[in-house]
C-alpha positions in Angstrom: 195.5 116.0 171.7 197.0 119.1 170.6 200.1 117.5 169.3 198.0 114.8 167.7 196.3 118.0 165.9 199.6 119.4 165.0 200.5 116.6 163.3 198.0 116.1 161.2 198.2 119.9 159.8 201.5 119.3 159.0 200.9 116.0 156.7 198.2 118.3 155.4 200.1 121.2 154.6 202.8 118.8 153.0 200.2 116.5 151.0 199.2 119.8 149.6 202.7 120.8 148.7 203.2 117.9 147.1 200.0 117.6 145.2 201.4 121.7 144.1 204.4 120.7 142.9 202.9 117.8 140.7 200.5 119.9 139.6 203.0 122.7 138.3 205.0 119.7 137.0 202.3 118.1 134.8 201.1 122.3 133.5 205.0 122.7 132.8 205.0 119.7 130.8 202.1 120.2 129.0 203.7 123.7 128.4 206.6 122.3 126.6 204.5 119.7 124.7 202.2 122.3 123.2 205.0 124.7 122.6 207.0 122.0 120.5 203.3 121.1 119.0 202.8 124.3 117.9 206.4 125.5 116.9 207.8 122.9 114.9 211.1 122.8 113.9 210.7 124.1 109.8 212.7 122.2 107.2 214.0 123.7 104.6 214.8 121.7 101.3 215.6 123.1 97.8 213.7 122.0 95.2 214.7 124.8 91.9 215.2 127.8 91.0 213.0 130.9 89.4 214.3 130.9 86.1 210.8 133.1 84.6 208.6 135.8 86.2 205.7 136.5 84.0 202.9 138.6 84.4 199.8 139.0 82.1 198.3 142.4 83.1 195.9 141.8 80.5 194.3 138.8 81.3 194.4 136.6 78.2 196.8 138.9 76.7 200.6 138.6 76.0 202.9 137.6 78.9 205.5 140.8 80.0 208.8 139.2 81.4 210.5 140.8 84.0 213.8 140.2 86.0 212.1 141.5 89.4 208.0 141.3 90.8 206.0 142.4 93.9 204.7 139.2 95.2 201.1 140.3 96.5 197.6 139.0 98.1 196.7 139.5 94.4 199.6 138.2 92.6 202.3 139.7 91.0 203.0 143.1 90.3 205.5 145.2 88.9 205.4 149.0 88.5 202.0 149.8 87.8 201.1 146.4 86.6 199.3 144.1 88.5 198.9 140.2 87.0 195.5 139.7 85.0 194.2 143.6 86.2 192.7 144.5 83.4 190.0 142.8 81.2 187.9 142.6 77.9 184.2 142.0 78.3 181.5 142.6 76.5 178.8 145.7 76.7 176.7 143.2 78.9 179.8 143.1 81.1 180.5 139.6 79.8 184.3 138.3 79.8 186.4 138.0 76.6 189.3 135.8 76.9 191.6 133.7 74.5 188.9 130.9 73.9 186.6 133.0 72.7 188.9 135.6 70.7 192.1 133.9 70.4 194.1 136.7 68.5 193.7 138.4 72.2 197.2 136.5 73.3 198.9 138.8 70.6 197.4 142.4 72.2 200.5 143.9 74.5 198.9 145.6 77.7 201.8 147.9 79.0 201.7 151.0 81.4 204.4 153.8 81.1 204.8 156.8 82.2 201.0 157.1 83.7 200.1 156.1 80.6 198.0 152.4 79.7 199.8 151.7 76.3 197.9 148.7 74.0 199.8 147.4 70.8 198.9 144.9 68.3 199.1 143.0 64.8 198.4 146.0 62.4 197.3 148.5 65.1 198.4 151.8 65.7 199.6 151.8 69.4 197.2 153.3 71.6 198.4 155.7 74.9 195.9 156.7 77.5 195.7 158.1 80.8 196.5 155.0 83.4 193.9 156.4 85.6 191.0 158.0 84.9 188.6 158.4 88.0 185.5 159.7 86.7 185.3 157.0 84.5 182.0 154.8 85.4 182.5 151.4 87.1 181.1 148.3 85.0 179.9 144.9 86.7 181.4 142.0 85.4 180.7 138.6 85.1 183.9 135.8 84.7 183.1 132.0 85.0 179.5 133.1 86.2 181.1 134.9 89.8 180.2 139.2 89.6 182.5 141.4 89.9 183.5 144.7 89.0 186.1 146.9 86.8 186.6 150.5 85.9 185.7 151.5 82.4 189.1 152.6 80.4 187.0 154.4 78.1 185.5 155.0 74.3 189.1 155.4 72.6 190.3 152.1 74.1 186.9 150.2 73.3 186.9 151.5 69.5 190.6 149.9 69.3 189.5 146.7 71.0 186.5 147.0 68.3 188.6 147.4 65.5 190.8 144.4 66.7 188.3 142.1 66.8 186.5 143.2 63.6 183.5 141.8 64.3 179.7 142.7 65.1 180.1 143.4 69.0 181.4 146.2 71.0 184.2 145.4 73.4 185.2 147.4 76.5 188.3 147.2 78.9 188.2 147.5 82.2 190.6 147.5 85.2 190.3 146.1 88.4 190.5 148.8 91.6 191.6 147.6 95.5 188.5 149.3 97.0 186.1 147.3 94.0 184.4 143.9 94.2 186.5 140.9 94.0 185.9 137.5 93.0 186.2 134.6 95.8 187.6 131.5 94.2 186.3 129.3 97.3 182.8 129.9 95.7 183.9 128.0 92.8 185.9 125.7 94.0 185.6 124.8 97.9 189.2 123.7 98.6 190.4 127.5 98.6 189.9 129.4 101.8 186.3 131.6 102.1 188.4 134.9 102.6 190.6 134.6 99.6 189.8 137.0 96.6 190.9 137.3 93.3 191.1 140.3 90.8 190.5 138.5 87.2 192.6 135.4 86.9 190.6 132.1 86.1 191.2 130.6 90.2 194.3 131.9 91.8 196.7 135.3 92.3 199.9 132.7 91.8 200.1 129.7 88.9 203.5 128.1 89.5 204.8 125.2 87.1 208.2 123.9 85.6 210.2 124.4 82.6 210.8 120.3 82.8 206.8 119.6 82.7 206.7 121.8 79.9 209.2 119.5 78.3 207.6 116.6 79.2 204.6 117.9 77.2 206.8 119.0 74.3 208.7 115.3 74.1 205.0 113.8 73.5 204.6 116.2 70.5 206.0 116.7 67.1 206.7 120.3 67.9 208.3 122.0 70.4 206.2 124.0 72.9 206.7 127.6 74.9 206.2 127.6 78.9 204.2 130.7 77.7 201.1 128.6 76.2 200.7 127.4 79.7 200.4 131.2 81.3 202.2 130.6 84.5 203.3 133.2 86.7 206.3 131.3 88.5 208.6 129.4 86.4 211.1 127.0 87.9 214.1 125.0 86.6 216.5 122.6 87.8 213.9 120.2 89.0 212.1 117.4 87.7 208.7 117.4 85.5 205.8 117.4 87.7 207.4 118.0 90.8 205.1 121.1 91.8 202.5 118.7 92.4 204.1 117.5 95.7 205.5 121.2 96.5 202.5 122.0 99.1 204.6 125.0 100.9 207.2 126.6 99.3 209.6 129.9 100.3 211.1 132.1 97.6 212.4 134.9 99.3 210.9 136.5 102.2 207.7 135.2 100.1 205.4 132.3 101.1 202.9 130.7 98.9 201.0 127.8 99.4 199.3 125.1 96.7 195.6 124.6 96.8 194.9 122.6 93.9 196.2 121.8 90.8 195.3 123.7 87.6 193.6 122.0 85.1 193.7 122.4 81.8 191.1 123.6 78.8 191.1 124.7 75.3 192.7 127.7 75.8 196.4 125.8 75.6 195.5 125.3 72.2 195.9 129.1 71.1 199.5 129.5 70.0 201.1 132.2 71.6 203.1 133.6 68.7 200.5 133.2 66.3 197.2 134.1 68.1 195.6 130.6 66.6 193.7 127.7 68.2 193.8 124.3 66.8 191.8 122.8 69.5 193.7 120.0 69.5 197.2 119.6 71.0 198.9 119.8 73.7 195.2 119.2 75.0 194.7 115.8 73.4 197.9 114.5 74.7 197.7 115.8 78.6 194.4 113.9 78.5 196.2 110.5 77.8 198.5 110.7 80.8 197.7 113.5 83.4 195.3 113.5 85.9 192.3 115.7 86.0 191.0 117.6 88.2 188.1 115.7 90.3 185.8 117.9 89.9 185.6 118.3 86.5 187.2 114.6 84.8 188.3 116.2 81.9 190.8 119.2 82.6 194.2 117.7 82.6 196.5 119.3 85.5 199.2 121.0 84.5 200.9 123.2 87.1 199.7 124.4 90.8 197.3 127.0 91.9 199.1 128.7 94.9 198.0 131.3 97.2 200.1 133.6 99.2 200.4 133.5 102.6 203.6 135.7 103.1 204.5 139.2 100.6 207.6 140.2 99.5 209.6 140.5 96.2 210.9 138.0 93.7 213.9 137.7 91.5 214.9 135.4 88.6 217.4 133.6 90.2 216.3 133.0 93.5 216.3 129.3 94.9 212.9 127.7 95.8 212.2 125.9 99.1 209.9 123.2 99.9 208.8 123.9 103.5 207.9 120.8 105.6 207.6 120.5 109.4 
C-alpha cells in the first residue's frame, strides 16, 4: 500500500510539473505576442522635404520666414515669437482677423531686443516693451470658445486704431503659458480633449505642399503664394495633395500627427501683398474639385491640421518622414 501511495505522489508531482511548464510556456508566449503587439517595428518612408518655416505671431498678420523654429505643444516658435500669440479684438474682447479687416495681413508683428515692434502701410513703426506685467488681462472670445490675452497697452491700441481708421477701438493682446487656452476638441470632436491652443483658428501646426499650391495656381489665371494659404510647414518634392494620406510624420527629433484636414473660407481671398479680398478665387475654384470638410460641406480642404506629439527643432532642409507601423 505504501508503495502504491508513492506512486501516485510521484505522477502527481510530475502532472503538476508539467501542467508548470505549459503554463510558463503559454504566459512566455503571450509575453512575446504582446511585446511585438505593442512594439511594432516603425517604418520609415520619405515623403519631402521642409522647403518653408513660417510663423505668424500675429495671428492674421504677415507671415515671418525663418531658416530655423522651436517645434512646441503650441506650435512654432522662434526667439520670442510664438506662432499666432498675439491678437486684435475688439473692446468687447471680440477677435479681429483678416475677414473682417483684411488690410491686417500687411501689419508686421516682430519682437527685438525685448521690444514688440508693429509696422505697416503708411505707419510710423511702433516699439514697446515685449513684456509688460502689470498690464490687465482681457477675456477673449475666437470662433465663440473664451479665452484670455494680456493687454499690450493704449500706445499699441491707438496705432491699431489709426490703422483701421474706422469707428471702433482695437486692442492687442498676447497669449501667456499660465492663461486660459482654447481646446479645439470643443469645436471639433476628432482632436483629443487635452489639446489646447493659444489663438490659431484649430491647430498649433498647419502643414501643406508647395505642389498643392500649384495645383490651385494651374486652375487660375494668376499665379498664387503658398503664403495666401497661412501654413506653418511647407514641403516640396512631393506630389499635390499628398498631406492628406501623411497621418504620422517625423521631421527631426519632431513628431506631429494629422487630425483633420483644414478647410477653407473667405479668408484665402485676401491677397497677401495687397491686403485685398475679392471673395472670389482661389475659393470658387477649391469648391469645384476638393473635398470639404464633413462637418461643415462647404470649406474646401486644403492642407492638414497636425498636432504634436514629440518637440524639438526644425530646419529648412530637413527630409520629412511618413511613419507607418
Amino acid at each position: 500500500m505504501e508503495c502504491l501511495a508513492n506512486v501516485a505522489n510521484l505522477l502527481s508531482q510530475h502532472r503538476k510539473a508539467a501542467l508548470y511548464v505549459a503554463g510558463t510556456s503559454v504566459a512566455l508566449l503571450g509575453l512575446g505576442l504582446g511585446y511585438r503587439y505593442l512594439y511594432k517595428q516603425k517604418k520609415f518612408t520619405q515623403v519631402g522635404v521642409v522647403s518653408q518655416l513660417l510663423l505668424h505671431p500675429l495671428k492674421s498678420g504677415k507671415a515671418v520666414q525663418v531658416e530655423a523654429a522651436e517645434c512646441l505643444k503650441l506650435g512654432l516658435k522662434c526667439g520670442e515669437m510664438g506662432d499666432r500669440h498675439w491678437l486684435v479684438i475688439t473692446e468687447d474682447g471680440h477677435m479681429v482677423t483678416g475677414r473682417q479687416q483684411p488690410r491686417l495681413v500687411l501689419v508686421s508683428l516682430t519682437c527685438e531686443g525685448g521690444q514688440l515692434c508693429l509696422n505697416g502701410p503708411d505707419m510710423k513703426e511702433l516699439r514697446v516693451p515685449l513684456h509688460e506685467p502689470c498690464n490687465p488681462i482681457y477675456k477673449c472670445r475666437i470662433f465663440s470658445l473664451d479665452t484670455e490675452g494680456r493687454d499690450c497697452g493704449d500706445e499699441v491700441s491707438r496705432w491699431f486704431t489709426r490703422y483701421f481708421a474706422d469707428d471702433k477701438t482695437y486692442r492687442l493682446v498676447h497669449f501667456e503659458p499660465h492663461l486660459m487656452a482654447r481646446k479645439p476638441a470643443e469645436k471639433e470632436p476628432a482632436f483629443p480633449k487635452d489639446e489646447k491652443v493659444a489663438y490659431p483658428d484649430a491647430a498649433p501646426i498647419m502643414l501643406m505642399s508647395e505642389a498643392s499650391v500649384r495645383d490651385v495656381g494651374s486652375r487660375l489665371d494668376r499665379d498664387i503664394s503658398v503664403r495666401q494659404f497661412r501654413p506653418s510647414i511647407v514641403v516640396s518634392d512631393c506630389e499635390a495633395f499628398n498631406e492628406d494620406t501623411w497621418h504620422y510624420l517625423q521631421i527631426g527629433q519632431v513628431e506631429i500627427k494629422r487630425v483633420i484636414g483644414c478647410g477653407r473660407c473667405i479668408f484665402t481671398t485676401v491677397d497677401p501683398e495687397t491686403g485685398v479680398i475679392t471673395r472670389k478665387e482661389p475659393l470658387d475654384t477649391l469648391r469645384t474639385y476638393r473635398p470639404a470638410l464633413p462637418s461643415s460641406k462647404t470649406a474646401p480642404v486644403l492642407g492638414q491640421y497636425y498636432i504634436v506629439k514629440k518637440t524639438g527643432v526644425l530646419h529648412v532642409g530637413d527630409p520629412v518622414f511618413k511613419v507607418t507601423y
